[in-house]
C-alpha positions as CSV (number, residue, x, y, z in Angstrom):
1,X,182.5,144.6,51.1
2,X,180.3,146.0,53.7
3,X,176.0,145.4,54.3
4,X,173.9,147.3,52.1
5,X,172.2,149.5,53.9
6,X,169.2,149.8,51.4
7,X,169.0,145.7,51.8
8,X,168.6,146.8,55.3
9,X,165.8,149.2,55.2
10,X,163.5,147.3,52.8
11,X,163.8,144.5,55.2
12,X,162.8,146.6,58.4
13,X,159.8,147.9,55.6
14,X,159.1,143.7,54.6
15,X,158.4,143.4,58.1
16,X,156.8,146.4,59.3
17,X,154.0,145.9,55.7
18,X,153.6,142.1,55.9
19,X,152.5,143.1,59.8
20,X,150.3,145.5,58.2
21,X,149.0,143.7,55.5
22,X,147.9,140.4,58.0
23,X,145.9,143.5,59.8
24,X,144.5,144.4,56.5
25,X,143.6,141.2,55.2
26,X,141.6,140.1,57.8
27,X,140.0,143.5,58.6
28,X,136.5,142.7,56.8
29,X,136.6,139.4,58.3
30,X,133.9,139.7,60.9
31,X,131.7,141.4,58.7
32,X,131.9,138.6,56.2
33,X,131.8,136.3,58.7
34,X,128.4,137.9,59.9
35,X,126.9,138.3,56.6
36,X,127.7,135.2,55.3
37,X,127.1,133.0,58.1
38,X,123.5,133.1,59.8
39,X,120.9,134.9,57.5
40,X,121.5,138.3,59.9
41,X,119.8,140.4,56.6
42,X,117.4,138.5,53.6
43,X,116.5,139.4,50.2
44,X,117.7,140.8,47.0
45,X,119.4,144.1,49.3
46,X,121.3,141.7,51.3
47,X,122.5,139.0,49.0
48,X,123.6,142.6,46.5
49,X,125.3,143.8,49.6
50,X,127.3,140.1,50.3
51,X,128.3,140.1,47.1
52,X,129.8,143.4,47.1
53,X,131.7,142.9,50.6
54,X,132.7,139.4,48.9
55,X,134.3,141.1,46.7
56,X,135.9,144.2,48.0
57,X,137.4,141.6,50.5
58,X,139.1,139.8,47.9
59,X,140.0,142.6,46.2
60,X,141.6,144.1,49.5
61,X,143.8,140.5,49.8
62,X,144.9,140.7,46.4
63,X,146.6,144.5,46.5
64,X,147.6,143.6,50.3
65,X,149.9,140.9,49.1
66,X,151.0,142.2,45.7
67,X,152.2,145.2,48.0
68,X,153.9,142.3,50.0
69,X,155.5,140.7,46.6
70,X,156.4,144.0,44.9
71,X,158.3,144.5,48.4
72,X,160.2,141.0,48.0
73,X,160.6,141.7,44.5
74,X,162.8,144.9,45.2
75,X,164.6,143.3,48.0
76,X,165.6,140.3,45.7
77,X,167.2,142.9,43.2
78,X,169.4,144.6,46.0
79,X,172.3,142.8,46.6
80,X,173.2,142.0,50.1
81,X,176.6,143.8,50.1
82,X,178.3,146.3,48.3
83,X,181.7,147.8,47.8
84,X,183.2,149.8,50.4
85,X,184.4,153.4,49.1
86,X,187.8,153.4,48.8
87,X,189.8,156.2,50.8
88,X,190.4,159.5,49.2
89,X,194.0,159.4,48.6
């Protein structure tokens, strides 16, 4: 038996995306920090405009880690050896 080598790669790739997706994931954070904290912008405008930054941050966490899960969903199927090749005889 010998290491996959696919097992191998999607693990390099699990770590290189859940780096990634911790960048992504917080990457509206200071603007929803700044429109949801002090009242920086009033009014019907502003609260339409919080709402929709509520929400495309949310939305931006939930693909980010389904990208992450899908990932550890394919690396669960791989098993973490396989059979070496026998020698052409």
């Amino acid at each position: 038996m010998a290491s996959n080598s696919r097992r191998e790669e999607l693990l390099r790739a699990l770590t290189k995306v859940r780096m990634h997706a911790a960048r992504l994931e917080a990457a509206l954070d200071p603007a929803h920090a700044a429109f949801t904290g002090k009242a920086v912008w009033t009014g019907p405008t502003a609260r339409a405009f919080t709402e929709e930054l509520t929400g495309r941050r949310a939305r931006l966490r939930t693909l980010t880690r389904r990208i992450v899960e899908d990932l550890e969903d394919e690396l669960r199927a791989v098993p973490e050896n396989t059979a070496r090749p026998s020698a052409a005889r």
